[in-house]
N, C-alpha and C positions, 0 to 999 in steps of 0.2 A: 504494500500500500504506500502509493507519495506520501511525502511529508506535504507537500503543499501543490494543488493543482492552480494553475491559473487557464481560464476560459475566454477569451475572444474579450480580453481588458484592456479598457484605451482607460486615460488619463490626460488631463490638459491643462494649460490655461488659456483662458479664452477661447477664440477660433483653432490654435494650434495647439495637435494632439504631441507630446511628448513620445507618449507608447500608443500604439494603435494597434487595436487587434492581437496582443499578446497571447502568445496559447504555448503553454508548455506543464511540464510538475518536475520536481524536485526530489529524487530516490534519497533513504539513507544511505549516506556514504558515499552521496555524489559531492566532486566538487568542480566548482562552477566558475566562470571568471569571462567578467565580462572586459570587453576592450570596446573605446570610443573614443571622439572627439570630447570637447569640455561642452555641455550642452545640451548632450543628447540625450540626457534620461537616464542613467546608470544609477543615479543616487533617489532618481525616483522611481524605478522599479525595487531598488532595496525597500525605503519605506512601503513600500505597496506588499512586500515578502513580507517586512515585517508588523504590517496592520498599523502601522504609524497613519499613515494615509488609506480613504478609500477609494477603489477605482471609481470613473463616471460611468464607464457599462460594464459587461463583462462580469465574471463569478470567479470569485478566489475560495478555493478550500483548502481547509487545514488538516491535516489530521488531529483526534480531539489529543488533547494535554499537551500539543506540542510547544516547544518551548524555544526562543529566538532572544539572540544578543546580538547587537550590534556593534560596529565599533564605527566611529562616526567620522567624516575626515575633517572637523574642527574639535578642538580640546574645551569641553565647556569652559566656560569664562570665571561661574562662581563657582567653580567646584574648591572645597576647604579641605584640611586636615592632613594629617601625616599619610604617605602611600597606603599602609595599613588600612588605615579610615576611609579614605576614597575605594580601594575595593570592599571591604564587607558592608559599607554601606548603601553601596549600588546593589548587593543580593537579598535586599529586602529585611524586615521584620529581624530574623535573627543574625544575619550582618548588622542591623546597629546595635542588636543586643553586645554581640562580640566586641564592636566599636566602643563601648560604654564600656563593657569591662575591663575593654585594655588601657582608657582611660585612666581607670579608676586604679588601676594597679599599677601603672606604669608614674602617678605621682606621687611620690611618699607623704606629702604633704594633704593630700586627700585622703589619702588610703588608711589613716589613721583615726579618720572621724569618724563617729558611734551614726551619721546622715550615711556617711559612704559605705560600709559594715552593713547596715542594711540594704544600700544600694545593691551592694555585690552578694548579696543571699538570696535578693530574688532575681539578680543576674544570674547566677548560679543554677538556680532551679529553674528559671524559661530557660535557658541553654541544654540541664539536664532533661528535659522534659522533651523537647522537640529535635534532639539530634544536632543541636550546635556546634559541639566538641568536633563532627565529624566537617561542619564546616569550615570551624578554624583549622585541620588538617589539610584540608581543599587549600584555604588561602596562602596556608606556609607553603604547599607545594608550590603553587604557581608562581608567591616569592624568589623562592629557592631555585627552581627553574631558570627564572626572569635575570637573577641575579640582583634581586632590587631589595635595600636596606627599607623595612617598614617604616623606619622610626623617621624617614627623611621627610619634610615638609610639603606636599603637594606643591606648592607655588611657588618655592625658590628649583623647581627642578625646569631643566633645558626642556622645549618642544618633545623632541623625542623621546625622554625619556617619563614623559606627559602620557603622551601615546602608547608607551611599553607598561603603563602603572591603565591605564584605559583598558589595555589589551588582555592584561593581568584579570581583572575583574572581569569583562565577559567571560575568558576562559575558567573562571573559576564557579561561573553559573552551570557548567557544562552544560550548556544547551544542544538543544536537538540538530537546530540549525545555528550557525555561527556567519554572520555578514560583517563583511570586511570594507567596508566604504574608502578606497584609497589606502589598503594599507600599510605601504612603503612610504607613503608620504611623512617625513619627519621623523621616522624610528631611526636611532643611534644604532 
């Protein structure tokens, strides 16, 4: 069964269609790579893959539960916190749990108050509870992989290494589909 079928989907702005009449699906374990001029739709047929956008005609399906990361070819502008923080808390609910805890444990200055002590008890128990532990495994992998120090700043890092801390966090969503919007552009 496709991960994602598209049927006879145009998209546009205005009078002029970008994509027209798209008809193809998507196998697991295919991988896919588009080439174009600047202009021609490649970034919006990803959002269209990935439900960002919806087509004007045409039928996009999904397979049910499938699951889609992208990696975008601008570095969000507000994104905050040490690399750590920027990936677990792009993977939701218990990435900022982990986000919070490493917080809390990483300043001694906090981690000593009877407020933080409770903080970290019911960080402990949402994490024990829903399989967190097995996400903070996910995220040191992909650190460690990456070669990228957690504890470094999001926003004193280079372009590239913006992108490889971006790249980090979808790969550690292990999604089904994985979209690459430009992904040479700027990696170290």
């Amino acid at each position: 069964m496709a991960l994602i079928t598209l049927k006879e989907v145009s998209w546009g702005l205005g009078d002029a269609n970008l994509i027209e009449m798209a008809s193809f699906q998507i196998e697991k374990g295919d991988r896919i790579c588009l080439l174009g001029r600047n202009g021609v739709g490649k970034s919006t047929l990803l959002k269209l893959l990935d439900d960002t956008i919806t087509p004007d005609s045409g039928e996009i399906w999904r397979q049910q539960g499938i699951t889609t990361a992208t990696l975008e070819q601008e570095v969000p502008r507000r994104t905050r916190g040490t690399i750590f923080d920027v990936i677990a808390i792009g993977l939701g609910p218990m990435g900022q749990a982990l986000s919070d805890h490493q917080r809390l444990t990483r300043d001694p200055l906090t981690a000593d108050s009877s407020q933080s002590a409770g903080q970290l008890a019911r960080l402990h128990s949402q994490l024990d509870g829903n399989n967190g532990w097995a996400l903070l495994q996910r995220i040191e992998a992909v650190l460690t992989n990456a070669g990228l120090d957690p504890r470094l700043e999001f926003g004193t890092l280079s372009a590239g290494m913006k992108r490889r801390t971006l790249f980090c966090r979808a790969a550690a969503g292990q999604p089904d589909l994985f979209l690459l919007d430009e992904p040479t552009n700027h990696l170290d």
